[in-house]
N, C-alpha and C positions, 0 to 999 in steps of 0.2 A: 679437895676442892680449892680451887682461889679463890684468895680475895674478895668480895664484891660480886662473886656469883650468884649468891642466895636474892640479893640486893637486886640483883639485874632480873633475875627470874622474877620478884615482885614488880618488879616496872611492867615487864612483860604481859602480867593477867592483869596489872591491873589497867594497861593498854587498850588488851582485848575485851577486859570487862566494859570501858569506857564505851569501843568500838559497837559492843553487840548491842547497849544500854540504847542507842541512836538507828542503831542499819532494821533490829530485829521489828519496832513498832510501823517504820516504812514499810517492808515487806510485806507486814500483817494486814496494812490498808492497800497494800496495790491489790491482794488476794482479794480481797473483799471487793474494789472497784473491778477487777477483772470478771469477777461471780457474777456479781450483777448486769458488767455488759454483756453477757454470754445470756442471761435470763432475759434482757431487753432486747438481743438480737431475737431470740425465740420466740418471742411475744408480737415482735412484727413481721415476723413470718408467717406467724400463725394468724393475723390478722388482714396481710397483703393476701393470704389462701382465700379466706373468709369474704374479702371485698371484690375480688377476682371472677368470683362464681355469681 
């Protein structure tokens, strides 16, 4: 191996660790906002049926 490779491989994770530490808790709340507006669509569907009749 060269030089400074070992070195560069820890730069590397710990990049990606920095990366996932930020992207991973975003995603986890758009999930959650997206569940919800999918149960809020269904709720006024089910209640524009309800008022229709």
């Amino acid at each position: 191996m060269q030089p400074g490779t070992f070195e560069l491989l820890i730069l590397i994770f710990i990049f990606l660790g920095l990366q996932a530490w930020w992207i991973i808790p975003i995603i986890n709340k758009n999930n959650k906002f997206n569940k919800r507006g999918k149960d809020l669509r269904e709720e006024i569907k089910q209640l524009e049926k309800l008022y229709k009749k």
